[in-house]
C-alpha positions as CSV (number, residue, x, y, z in Angstrom):
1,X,50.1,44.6,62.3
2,X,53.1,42.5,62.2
3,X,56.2,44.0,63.3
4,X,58.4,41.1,61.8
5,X,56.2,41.8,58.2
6,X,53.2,39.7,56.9
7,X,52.9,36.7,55.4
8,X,49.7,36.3,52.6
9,X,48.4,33.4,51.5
10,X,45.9,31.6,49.4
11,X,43.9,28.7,48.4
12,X,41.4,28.2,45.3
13,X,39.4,25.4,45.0
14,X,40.5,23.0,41.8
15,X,37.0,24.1,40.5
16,X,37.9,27.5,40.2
17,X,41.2,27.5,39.4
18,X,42.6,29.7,36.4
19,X,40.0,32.1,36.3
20,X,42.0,34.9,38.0
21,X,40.3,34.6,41.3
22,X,43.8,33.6,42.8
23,X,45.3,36.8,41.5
24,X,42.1,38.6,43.1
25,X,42.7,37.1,46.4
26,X,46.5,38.4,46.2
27,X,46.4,41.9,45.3
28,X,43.4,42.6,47.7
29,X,45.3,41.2,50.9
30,X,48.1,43.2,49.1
31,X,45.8,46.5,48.8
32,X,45.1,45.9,52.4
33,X,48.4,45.2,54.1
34,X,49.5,48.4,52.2
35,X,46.5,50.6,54.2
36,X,46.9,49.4,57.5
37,X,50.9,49.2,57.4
38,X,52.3,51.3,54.2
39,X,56.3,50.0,54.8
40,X,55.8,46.2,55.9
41,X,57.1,43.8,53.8
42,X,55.1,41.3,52.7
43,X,55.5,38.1,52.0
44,X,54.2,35.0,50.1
45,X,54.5,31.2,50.7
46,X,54.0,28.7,48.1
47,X,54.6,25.3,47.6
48,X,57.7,24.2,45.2
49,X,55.1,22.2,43.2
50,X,52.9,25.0,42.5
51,X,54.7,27.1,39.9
52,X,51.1,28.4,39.2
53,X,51.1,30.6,42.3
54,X,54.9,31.2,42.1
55,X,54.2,33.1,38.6
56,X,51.0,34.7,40.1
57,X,53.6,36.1,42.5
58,X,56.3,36.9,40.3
59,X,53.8,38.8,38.1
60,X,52.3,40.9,40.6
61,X,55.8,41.9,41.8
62,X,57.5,39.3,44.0
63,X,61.5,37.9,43.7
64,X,62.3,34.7,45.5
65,X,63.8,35.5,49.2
66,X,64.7,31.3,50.0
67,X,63.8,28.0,49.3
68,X,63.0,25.8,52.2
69,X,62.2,22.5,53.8
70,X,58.9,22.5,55.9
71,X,57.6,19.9,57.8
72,X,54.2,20.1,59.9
73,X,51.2,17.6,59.8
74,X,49.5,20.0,56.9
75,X,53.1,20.3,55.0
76,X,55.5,18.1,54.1
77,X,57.3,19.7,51.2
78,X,59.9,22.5,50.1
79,X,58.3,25.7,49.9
80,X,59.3,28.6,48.2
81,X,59.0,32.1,50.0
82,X,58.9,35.1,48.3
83,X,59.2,39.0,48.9
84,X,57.3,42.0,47.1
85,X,59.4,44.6,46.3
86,X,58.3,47.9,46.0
């Protein structure tokens, strides 16, 4: 459990892509987030480019928290966090 909340994420290979297995993913990390730590927040990082994930999260109950700048050596773009409310 993370005391500061929890973070999900998620990645679908372009094979597989729009055939709800994103949406699978998200809800059952959601499902178990929810049994293990019932009033964490949770929340999801997606890049700004990917307004298929952003919707995926919208949809399943997410509002956008703060849009960012992130550099690493596996990202190098703004990202978009969002925050499921309840």
């Amino acid at each position: 459990m993370n005391r500061a909340g929890w973070r999900i994420g998620y990645a679908v290979n372009s094979r597989y892509r729009r055939q709800g297995y994103g949406s699978e993913i998200a809800e059952t990390l959601i499902g178990f987030i929810r049994r293990v730590d019932a009033t964490g927040s949770i929340d999801g990082l997606v890049l700004t480019s990917n307004t298929k994930s952003q919707n995926l999260l919208k949809n399943l109950g997410f509002e956008l928290q703060e849009d960012r700048f992130i550099f690493s050596v596996e990202i190098d773009n703004w990202i978009k966090r969002y925050r499921l409310v309840d």
